[in-house]
Backbone as a ProteinNet text record, in pm:
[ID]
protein_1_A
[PRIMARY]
XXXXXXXXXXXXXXXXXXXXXXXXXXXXXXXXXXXXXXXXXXXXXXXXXXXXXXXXXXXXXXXXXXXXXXXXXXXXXXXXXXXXXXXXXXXXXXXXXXXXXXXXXXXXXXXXXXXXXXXXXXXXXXXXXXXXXXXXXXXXXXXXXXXXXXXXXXXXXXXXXXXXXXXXXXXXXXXXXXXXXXXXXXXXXXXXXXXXXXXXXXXXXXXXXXXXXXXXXXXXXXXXXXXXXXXXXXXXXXXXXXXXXXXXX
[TERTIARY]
395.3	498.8	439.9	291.7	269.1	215.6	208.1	134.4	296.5	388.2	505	553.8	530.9	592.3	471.3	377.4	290.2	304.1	352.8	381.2	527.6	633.7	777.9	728.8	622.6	576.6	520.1	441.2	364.3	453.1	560.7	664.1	767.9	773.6	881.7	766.5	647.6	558.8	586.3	504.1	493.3	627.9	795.4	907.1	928.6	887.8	857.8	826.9	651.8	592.3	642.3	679.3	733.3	813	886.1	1049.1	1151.2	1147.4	1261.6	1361	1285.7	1351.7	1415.4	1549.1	1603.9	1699.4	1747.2	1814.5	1957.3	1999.6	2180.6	2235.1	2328.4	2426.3	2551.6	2597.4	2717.8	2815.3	2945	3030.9	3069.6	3064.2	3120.3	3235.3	3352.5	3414.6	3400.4	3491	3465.7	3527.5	3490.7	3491	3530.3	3454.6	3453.2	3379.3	3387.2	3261.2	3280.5	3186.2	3037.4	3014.2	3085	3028.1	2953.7	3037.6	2989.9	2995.7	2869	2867	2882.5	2948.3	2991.7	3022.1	3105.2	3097.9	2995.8	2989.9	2917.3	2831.8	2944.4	2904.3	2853.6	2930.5	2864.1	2727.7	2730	2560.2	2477.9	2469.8	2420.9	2367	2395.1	2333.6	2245.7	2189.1	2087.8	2065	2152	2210.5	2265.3	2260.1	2394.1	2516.5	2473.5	2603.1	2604.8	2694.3	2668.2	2672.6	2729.2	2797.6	2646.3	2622	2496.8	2345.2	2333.6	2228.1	2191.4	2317.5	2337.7	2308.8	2368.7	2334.4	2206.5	2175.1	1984.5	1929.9	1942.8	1837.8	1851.3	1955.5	2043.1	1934.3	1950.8	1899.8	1721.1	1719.5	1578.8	1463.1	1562.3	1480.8	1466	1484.1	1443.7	1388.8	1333	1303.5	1384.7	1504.8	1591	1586.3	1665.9	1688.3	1860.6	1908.8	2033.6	2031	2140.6	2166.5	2329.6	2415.8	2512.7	2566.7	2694.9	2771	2938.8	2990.4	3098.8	3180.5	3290.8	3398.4	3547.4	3645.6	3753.6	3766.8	3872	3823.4	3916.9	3998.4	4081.9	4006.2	3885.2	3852.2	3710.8	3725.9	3532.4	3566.3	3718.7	3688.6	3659.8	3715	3631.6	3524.1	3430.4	3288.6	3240.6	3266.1	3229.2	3216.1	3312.4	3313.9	3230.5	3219.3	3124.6	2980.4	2958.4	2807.8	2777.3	2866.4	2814.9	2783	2850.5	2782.9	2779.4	2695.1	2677.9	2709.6	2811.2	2785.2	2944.2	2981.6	3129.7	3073.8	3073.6	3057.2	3178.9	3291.9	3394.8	3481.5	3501	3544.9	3673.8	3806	3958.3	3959.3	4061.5	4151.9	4164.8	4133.1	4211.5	4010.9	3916.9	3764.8	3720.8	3829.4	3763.1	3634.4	3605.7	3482.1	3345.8	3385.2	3224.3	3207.5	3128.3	3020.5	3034.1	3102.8	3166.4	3025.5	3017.1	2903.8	2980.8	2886.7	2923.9	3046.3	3099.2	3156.1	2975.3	2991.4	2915.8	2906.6	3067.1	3103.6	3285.1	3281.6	3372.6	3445.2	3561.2	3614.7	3707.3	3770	3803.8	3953.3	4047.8	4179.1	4262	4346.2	4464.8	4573	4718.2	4790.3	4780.2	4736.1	4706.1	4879.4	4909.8	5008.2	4943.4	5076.5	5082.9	5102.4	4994.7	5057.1	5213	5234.1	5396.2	5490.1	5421.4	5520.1	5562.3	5692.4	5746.4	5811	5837.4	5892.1	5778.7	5831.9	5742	5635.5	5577.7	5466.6	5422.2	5503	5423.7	5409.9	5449.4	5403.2	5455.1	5399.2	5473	5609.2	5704.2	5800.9	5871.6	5791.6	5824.1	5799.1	5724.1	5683.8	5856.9	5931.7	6045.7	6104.8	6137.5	6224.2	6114.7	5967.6	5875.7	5785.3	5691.2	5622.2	5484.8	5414.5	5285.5	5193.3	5054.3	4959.5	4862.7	4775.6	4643.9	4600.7	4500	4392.8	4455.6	4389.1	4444	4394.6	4494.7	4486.4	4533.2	4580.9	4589.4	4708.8	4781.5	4928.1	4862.5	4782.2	4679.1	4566.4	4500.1	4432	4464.8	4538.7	4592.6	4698.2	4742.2	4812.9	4962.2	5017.9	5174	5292.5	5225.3	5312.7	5277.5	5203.9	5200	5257.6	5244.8	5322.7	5496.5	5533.4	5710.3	5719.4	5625.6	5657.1	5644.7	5592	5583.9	5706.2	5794.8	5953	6021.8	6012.9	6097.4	6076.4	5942.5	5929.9	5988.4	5997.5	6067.2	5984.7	5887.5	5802.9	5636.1	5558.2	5461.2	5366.2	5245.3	5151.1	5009.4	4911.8	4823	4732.2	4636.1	4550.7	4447.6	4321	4221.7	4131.6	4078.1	3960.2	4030.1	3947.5	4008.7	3964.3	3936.5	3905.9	4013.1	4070.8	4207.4	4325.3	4321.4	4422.9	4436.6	4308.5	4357.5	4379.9	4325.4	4342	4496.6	4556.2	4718.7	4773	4683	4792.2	4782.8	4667.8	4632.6	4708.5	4712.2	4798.9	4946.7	4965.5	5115.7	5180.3	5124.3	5233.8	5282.1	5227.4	5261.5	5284.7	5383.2	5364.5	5280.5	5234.4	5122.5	5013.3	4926.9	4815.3	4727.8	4736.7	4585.2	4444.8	4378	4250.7	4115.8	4069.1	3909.6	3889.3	3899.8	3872.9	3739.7	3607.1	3503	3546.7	3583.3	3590.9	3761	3828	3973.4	3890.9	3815.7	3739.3	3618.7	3568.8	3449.3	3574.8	3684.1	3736.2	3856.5	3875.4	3990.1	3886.5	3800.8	3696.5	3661	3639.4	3607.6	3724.4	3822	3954.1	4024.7	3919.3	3949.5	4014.8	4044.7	4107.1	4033.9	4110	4031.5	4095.1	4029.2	4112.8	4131.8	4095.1	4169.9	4330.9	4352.9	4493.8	4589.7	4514.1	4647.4	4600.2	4754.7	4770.9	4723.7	4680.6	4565	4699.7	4728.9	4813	4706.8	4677.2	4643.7	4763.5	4802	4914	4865.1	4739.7	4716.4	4568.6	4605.3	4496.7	4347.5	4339.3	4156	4049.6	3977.6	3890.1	3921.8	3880.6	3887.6	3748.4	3744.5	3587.1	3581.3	3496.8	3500.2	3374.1	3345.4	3216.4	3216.4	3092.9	3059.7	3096.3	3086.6	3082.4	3008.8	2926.7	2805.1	2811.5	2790.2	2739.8	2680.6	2586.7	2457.4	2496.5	2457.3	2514.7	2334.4	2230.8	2171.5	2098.2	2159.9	2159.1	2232.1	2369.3	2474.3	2396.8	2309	2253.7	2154.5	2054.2	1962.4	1996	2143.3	2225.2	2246.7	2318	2340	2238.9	2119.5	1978.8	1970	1956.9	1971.4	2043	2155.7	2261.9	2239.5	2245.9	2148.8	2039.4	1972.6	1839.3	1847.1	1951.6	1996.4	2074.6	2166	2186.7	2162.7	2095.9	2005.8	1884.5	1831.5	1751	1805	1924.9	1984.4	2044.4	1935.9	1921.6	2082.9	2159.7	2337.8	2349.9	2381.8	2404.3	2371.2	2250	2188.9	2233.5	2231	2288.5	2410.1	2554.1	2638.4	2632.4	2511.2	2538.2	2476.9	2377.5	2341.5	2474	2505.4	2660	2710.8	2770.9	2843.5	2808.6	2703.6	2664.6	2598.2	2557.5	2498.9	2669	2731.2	2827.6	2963.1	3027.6	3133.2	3169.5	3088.6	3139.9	3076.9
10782.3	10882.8	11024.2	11017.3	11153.2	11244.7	11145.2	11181.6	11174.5	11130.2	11210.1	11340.5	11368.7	11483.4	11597.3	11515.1	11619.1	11704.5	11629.5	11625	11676.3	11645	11718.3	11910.6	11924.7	12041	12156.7	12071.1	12095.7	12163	12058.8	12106.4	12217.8	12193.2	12375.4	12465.9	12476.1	12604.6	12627.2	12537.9	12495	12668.2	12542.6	12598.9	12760.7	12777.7	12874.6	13006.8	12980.9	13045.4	13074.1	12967.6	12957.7	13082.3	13136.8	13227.2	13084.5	12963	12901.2	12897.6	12840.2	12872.9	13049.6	12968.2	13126.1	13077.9	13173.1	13186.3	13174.9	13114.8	13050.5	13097.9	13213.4	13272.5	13190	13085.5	13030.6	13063.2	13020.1	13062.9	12950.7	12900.1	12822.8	12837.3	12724.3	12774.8	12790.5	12892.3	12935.4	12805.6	12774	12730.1	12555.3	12484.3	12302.4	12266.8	12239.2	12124.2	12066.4	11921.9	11945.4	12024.7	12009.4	12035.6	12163.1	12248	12361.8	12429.5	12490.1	12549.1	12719.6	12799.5	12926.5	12993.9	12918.9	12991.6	13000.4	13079.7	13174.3	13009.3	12939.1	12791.1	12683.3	12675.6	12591.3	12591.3	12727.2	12760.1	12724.7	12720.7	12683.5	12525.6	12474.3	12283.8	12337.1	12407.6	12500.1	12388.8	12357.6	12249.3	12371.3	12322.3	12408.4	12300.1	12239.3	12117.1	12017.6	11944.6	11855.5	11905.7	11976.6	12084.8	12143.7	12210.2	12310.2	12225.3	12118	12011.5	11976.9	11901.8	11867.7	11887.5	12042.1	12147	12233.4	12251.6	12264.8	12187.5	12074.3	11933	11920	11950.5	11928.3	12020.9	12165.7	12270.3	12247.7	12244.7	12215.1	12097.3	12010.3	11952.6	11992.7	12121.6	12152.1	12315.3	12304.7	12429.2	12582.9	12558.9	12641.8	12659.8	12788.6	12846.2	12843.7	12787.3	12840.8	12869.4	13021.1	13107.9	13086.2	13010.4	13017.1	13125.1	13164.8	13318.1	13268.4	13289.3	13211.2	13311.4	13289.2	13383.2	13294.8	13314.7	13284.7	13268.9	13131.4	13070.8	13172.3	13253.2	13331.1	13475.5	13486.7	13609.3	13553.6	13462.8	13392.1	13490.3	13504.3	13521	13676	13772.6	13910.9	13907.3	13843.3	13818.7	13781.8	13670.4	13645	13792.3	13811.4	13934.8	14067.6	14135.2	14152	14123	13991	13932.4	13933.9	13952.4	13893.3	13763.2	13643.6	13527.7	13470.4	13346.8	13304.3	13156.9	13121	12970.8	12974.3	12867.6	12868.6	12632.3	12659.2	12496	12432.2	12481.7	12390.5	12423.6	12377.1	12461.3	12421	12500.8	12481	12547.5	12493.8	12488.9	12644.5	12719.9	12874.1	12921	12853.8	12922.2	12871.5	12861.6	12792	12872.5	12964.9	13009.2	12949.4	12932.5	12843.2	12712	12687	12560	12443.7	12336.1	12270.9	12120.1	12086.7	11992	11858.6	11797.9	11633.5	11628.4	11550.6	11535.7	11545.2	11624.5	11665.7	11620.5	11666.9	11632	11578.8	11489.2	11421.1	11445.6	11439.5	11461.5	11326.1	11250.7	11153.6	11206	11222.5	11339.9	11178.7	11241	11158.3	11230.8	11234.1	11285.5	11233.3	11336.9	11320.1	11346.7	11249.4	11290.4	11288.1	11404.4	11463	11307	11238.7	11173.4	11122.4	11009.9	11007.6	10934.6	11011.4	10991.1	10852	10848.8	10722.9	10631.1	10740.1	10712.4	10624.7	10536.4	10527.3	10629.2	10604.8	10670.9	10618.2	10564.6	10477.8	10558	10647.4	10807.8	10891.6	10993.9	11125.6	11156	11092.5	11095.1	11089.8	11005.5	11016.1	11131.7	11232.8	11365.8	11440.9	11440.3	11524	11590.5	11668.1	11706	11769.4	11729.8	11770.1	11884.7	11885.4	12056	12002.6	12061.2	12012.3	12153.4	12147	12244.4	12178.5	12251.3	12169.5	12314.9	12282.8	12373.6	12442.4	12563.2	12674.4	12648.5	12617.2	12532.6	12400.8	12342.6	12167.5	12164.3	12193.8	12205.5	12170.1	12258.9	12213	12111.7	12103.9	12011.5	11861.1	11873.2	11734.7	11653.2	11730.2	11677.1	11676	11648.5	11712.4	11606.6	11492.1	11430.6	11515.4	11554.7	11638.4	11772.3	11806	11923.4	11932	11819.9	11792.7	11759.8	11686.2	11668.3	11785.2	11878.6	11988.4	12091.3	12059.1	12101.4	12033	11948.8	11840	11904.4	11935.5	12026.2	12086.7	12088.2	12187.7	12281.5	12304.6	12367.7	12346.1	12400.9	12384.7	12556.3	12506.7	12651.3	12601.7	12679.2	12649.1	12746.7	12727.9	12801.8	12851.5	12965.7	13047.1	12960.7	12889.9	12799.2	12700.1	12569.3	12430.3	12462.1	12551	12543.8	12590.4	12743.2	12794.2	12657.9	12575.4	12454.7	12375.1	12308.5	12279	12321.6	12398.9	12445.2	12534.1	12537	12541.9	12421.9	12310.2	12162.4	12105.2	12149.4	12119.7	12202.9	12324.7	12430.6	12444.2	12447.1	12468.9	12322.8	12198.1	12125.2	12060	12111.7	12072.5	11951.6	11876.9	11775.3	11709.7	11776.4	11695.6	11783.8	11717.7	11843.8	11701.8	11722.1	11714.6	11750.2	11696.5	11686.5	11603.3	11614.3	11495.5	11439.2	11339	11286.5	11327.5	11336.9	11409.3	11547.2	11596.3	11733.6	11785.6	11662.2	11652.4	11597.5	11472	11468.9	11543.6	11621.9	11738.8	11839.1	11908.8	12029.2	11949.4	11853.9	11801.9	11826.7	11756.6	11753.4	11891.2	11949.1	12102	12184.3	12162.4	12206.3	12128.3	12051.8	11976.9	11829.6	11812.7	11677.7	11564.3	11428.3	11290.8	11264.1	11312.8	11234.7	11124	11013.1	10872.9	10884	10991.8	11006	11015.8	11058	11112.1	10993.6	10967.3	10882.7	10942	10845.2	10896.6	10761.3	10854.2	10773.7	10825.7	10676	10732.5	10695	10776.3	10853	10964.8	11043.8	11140.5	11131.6	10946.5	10916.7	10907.8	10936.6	10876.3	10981.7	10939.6	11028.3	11125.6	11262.5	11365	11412.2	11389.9	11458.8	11566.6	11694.8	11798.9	11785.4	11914.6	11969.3	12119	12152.9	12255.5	12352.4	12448.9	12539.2	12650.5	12695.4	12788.5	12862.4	13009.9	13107.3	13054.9	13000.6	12945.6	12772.1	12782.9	12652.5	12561.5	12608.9	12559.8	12546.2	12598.1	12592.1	12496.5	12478.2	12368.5	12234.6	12233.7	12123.8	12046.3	12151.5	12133.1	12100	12114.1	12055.3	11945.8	11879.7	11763.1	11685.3	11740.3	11607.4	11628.4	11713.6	11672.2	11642.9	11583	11518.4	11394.7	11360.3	11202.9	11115.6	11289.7	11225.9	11168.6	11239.9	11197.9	11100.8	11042.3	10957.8	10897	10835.5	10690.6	10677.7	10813.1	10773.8	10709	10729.6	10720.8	10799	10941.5	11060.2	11123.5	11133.8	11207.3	11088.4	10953.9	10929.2	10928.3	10938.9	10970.3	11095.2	11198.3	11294.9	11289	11250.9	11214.3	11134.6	11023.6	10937.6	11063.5	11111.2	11160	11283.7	11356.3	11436.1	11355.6	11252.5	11178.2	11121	11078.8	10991.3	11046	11206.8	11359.7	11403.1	11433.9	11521.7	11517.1	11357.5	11307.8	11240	11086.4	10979.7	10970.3
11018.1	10992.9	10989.6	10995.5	10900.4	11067.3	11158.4	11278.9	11363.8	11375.6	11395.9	11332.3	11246	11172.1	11239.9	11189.5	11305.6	11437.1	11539.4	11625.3	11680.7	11612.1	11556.4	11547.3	11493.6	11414.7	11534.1	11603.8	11711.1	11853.1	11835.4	11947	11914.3	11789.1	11749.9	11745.1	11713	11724.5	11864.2	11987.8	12076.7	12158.7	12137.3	12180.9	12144.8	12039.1	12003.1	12061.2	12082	12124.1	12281.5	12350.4	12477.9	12492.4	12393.4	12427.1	12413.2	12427.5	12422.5	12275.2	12218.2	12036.3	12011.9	11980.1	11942.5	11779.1	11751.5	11567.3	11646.5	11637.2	11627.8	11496.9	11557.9	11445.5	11445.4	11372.9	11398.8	11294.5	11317.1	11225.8	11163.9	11021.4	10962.7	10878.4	10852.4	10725.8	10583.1	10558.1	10378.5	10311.8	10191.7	10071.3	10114.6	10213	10214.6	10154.9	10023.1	9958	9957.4	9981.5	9976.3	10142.9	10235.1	10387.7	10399.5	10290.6	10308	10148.9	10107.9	9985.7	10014.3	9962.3	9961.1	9806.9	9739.6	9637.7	9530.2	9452.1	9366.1	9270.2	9245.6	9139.2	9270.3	9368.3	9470.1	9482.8	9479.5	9549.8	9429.4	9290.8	9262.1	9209.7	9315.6	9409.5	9473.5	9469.5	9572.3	9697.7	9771.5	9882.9	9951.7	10075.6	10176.1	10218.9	10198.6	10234.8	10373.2	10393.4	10502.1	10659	10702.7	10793.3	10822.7	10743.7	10734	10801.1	10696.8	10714.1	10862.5	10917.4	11017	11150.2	11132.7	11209.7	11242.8	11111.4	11131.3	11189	11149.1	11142.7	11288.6	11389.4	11531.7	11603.6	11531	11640.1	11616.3	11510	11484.7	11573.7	11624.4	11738.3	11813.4	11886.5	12003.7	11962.3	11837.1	11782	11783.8	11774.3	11707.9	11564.9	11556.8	11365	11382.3	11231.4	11222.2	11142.5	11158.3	11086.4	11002.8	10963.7	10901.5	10906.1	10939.4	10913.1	10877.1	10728.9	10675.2	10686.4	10763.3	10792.7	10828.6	10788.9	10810.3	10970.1	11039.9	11133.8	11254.7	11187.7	11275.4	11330.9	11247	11291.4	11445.7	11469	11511.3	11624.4	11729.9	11848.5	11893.1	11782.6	11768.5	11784.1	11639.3	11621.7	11746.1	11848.7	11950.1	12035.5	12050.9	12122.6	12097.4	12008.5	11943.3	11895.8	11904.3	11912.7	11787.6	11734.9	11592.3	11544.7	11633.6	11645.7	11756.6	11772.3	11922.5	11927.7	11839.4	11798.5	11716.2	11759.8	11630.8	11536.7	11441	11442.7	11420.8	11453.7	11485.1	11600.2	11700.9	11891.1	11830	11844.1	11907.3	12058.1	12074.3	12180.8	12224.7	12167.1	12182.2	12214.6	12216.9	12246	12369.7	12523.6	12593	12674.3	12653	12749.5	12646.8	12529.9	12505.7	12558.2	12577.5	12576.3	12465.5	12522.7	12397	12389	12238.3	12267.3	12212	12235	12197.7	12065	12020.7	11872.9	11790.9	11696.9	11626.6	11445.3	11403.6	11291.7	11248.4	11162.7	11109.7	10980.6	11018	10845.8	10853.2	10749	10728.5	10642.5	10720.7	10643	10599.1	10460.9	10414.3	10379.1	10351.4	10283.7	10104.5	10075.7	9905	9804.7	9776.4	9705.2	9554.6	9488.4	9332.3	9234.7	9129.8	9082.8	9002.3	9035.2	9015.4	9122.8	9209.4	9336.1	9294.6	9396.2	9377.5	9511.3	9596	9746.4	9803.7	9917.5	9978.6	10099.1	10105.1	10257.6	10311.7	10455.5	10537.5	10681	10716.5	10822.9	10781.1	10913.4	10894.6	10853.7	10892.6	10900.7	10751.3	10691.5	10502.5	10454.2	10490.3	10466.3	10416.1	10537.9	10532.1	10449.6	10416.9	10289.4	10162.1	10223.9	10113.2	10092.7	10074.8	10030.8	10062.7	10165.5	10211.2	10214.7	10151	10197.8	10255.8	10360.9	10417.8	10505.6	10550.2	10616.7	10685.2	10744.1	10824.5	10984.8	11073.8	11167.3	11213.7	11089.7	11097.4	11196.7	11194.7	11281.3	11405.5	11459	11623	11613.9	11422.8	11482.3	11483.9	11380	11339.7	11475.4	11615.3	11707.6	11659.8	11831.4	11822.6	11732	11695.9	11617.5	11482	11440.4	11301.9	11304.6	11415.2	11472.5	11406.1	11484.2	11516.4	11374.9	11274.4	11119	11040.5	11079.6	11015.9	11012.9	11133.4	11113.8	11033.9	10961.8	10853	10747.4	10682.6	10562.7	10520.3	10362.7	10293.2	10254.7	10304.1	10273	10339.2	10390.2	10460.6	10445.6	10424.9	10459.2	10460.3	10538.8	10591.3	10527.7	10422.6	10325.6	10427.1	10406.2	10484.5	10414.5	10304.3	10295.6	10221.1	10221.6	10170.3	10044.2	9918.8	9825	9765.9	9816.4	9825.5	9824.9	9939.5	9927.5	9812.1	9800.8	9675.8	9539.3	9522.2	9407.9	9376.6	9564	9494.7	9495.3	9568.7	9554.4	9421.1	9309.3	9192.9	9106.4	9119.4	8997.5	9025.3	9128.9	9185.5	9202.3	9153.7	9169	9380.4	9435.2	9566.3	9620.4	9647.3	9662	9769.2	9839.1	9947.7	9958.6	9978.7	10066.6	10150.3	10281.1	10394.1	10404	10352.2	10372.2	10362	10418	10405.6	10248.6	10243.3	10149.3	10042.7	10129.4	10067.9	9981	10067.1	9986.9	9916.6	9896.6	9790.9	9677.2	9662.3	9561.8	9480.3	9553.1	9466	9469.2	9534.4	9496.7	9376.9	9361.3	9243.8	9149.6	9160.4	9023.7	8960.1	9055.4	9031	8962	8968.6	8920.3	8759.2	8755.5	8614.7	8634.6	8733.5	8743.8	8794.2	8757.6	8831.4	8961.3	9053	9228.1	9201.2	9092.2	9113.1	9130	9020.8	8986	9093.8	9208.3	9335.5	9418.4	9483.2	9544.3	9701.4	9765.3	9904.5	10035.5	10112.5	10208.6	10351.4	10438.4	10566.1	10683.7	10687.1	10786.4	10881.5	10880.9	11004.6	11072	11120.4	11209.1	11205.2	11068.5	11018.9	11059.5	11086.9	11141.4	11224	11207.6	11285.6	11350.1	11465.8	11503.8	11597.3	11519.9	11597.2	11692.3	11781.8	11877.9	11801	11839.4	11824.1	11978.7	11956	12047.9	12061.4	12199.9	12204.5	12310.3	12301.6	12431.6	12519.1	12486.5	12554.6	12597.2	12742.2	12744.7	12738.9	12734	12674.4	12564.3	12489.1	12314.5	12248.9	12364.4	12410.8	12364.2	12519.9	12556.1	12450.5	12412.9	12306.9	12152	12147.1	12010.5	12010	12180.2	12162.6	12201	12171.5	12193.9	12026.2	11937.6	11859.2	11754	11775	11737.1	11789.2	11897.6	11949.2	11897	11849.8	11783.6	11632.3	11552.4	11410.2	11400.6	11500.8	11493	11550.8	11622.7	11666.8	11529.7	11453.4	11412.9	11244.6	11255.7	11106.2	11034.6	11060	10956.8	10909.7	11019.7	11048.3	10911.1	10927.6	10836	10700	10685.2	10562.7	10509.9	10557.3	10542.9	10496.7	10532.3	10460.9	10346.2	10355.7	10199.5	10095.3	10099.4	10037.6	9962.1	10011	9965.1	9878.3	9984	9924.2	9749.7	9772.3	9641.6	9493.7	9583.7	9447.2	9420.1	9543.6	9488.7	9457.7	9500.7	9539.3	9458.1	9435.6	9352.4	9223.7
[MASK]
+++++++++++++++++++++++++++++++++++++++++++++++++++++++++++++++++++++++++++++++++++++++++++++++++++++++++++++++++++++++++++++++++++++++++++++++++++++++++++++++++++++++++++++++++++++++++++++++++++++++++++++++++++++++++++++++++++++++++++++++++++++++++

């Protein structure tokens, strides 16, 4: 092991020195824990989160730096423009001139209902008539059947960070909110409550997996070798248990 790591070491100096290794400014979102640590108490897990990890550990095989830059997901395509970053780590639909890479990262979404409930929830379609918050974006990412349910609402809004979400689906009473299971349980907890208490319905298709997106289409390329490389070798997953099992359960 110690003559691999060696050697791992050898090839980022190596890339380095070449001119190939460059600092990846990407844009991540504000306030996902654990994926992403931002606030003032987060940060002190002196962790960056799963998102973050991932993403180093990715560029870092081919001797890249990432640089994290946390900005609300509506402003990235200025910044792009501008050059303020060169990297978005989650691609929509509306960034097609980047360089889109492999599925990269996963969130695992449910509709969380307010304890109590009493109706049933067996899809979207039970939603109707009700009061839903979830991420800023979900309408596009979540697909057009979540779309057409989102006209049934009596109410619907799409928060600027998932920390913001819940903490109005927790104080305000809301009857639904959308989001990854990982981070409904560290942001409930964080807010004083037990996530056992809310009822968890999967109704919007399980897993969600994004790509990253890059200027560089070989910064592109060199992400998804290492993303290949973390997971064949294990590590992607380890990486999630680990969150999971310090910060979650």
């Amino acid at each position: 092991m110690k003559i691999i790591a060696f050697l791992a070491f050898v090839f980022v100096l190596l890339a380095s020195k070449d001119g190939k290794a460059e600092n990846v400014v990407m844009a991540f979102a504000l306030g996902a824990p654990p994926y992403t640590f931002t606030s003032e108490d987060d940060q002190k897990t002196k962790r960056d989160g799963i998102w973050i990890d991932i993403y180093r550990e990715a560029l870092a095989f081919r001797g890249h730096t990432l640089e994290p830059h946390f900005t609300n997901y509506n402003r990235v395509e200025t910044k792009l423009k501008n050059g303020t970053i060169t990297a978005v780590s989650l691609l929509q639909d509306r960034l097609p001139t980047l360089h889109a890479s492999e599925n990269a990262i996963h969130f695992r979404n449910f509709a969380f209902e307010q304890p109590g409930g009493t109706a049933p929830v067996q899809s979207l379609a039970d939603l109707a008539g009700r009061r839903l918050t979830t991420w800023l974006g979900a309408r596009t990412d979540l697909g057009e059947a979540f779309s057409k349910a989102v006209d049934t609402l009596s109410y619907y809004k799409e928060m600027p960070s998932q920390e913001a979400q819940i903490r109005f689906f927790v104080k305000r009473g809301i009857d639904f909110t959308i989001v990854d299971e990982t981070i409904f349980r560290y942001l409930v907890r964080k807010n004083g409550k037990n996530p056992d208490a809310y009822k968890a319905h999967d109704i919007v298709g399980g897993y969600l997996r994004f790509s990253a997106g890059f200027v560089s289409e070989k910064n592109r390329d060199d992400f998804n070798a290492g993303i290949r490389h973390l997971k064949e070798t294990g590590r992607y997953d380890a990486i999630y248990r680990f969150y999971a099992d310090t910060y979650v359960e």
